[in-house]
C-alpha positions as MATLAB code, in Angstrom:
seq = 'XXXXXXXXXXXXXXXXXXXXXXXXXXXXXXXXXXXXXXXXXXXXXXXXXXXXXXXXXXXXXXXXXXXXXXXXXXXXXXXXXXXXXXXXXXXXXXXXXXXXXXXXXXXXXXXXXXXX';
ca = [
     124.791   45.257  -58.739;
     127.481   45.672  -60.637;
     127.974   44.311  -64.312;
     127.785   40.413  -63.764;
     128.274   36.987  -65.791;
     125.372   35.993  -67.155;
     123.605   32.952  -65.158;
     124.974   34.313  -62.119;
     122.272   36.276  -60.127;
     122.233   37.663  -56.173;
     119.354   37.672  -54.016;
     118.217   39.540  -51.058;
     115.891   38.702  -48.351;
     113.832   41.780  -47.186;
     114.310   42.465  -44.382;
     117.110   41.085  -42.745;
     119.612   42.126  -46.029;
     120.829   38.750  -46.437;
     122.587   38.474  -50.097;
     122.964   35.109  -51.599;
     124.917   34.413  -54.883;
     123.667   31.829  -57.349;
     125.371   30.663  -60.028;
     123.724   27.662  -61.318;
     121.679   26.703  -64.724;
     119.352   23.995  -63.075;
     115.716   25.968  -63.331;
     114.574   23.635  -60.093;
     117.868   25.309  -58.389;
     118.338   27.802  -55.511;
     116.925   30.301  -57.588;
     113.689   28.923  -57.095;
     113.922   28.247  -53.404;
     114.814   32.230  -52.949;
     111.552   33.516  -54.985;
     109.524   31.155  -53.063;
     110.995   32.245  -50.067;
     110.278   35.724  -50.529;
     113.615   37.112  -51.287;
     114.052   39.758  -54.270;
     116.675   39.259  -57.016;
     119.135   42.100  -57.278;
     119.426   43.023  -60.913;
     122.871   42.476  -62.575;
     124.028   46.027  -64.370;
     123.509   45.572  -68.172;
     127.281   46.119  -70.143;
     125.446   48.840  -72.239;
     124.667   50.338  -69.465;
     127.869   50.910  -67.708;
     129.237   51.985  -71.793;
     126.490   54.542  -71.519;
     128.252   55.784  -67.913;
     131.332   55.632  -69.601;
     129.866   57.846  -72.607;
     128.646   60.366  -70.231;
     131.515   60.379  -67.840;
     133.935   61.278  -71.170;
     131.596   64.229  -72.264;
     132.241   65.571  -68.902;
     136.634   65.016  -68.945;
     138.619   67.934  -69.324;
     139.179   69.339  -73.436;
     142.957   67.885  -72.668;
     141.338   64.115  -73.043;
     137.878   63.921  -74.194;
     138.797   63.461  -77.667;
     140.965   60.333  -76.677;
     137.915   58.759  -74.225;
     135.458   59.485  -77.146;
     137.393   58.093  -79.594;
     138.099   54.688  -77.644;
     134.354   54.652  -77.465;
     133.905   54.516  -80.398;
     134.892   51.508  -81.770;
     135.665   47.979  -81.052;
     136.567   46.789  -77.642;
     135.292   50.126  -76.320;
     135.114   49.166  -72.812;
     138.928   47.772  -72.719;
     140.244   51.244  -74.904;
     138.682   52.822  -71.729;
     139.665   51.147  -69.202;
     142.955   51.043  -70.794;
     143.210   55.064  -70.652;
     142.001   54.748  -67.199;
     145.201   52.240  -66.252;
     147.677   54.857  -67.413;
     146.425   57.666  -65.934;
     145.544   57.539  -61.704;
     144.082   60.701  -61.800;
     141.531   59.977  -64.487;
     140.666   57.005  -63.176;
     139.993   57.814  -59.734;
     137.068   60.332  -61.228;
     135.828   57.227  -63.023;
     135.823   55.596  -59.943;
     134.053   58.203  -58.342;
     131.408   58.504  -61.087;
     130.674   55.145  -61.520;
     130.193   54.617  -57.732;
     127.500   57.369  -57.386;
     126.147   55.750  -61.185;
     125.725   52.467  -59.348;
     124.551   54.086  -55.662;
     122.109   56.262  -57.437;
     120.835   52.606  -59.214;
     120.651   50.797  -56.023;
     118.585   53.449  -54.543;
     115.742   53.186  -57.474;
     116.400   49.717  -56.912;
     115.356   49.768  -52.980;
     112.539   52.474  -53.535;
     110.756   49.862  -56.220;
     110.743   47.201  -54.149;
     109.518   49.100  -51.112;
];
């Protein structure tokens, strides 16, 4: 559920919890065998999205470093200034890691309660 390439796209067949990657561009592809077979797409994560996550996860950082996060958001190549602060510093990163997990759990959950 994670951010993915566009034209790429995952289904699920309900209820078994089989997951099936696609990654073609014909429209009379697998895509359209999975619909007609009943099984649900799983939605990709949008980039601004997981930027937003990263947003909120910096307004919650320690005095010590939110200045640096918010300024790397900021600007061009936001997401690689992040993740680039996140490479050089383990402990940092594994509260990203931590975030963003329970970001995308909490996603996957709305996810499975809309489509019953």
């Amino acid at each position: 559920m994670e951010v993915g390439a566009e034209m790429t796209y995952a289904y699920m067949t309900l209820p078994s919890g089989e997951i099936q990657r696609v990654h073609e561009f014909d429209a009379d592809s697998a895509h359209r065998k999975l619909a007609d077979q009943g099984a649900e797409i799983i939605p990709n994560l949008p980039s601004q999205d997981l930027y937003l996550w990263m947003v909120e996860f910096a307004a919650g950082t320690p005095e010590s470093v939110r200045p640096k996060l918010q300024e790397a958001l900021s600007g061009v190549a936001a997401v690689w200034k992040f993740r680039n602060i996140m490479y050089h510093n383990d402990a940092l990163s594994l509260e990203w890691d931590e975030f963003k997990r329970r970001k995308l759990l909490e996603t996957a959950q709305d996810w499975f309660r809309q489509i019953g």
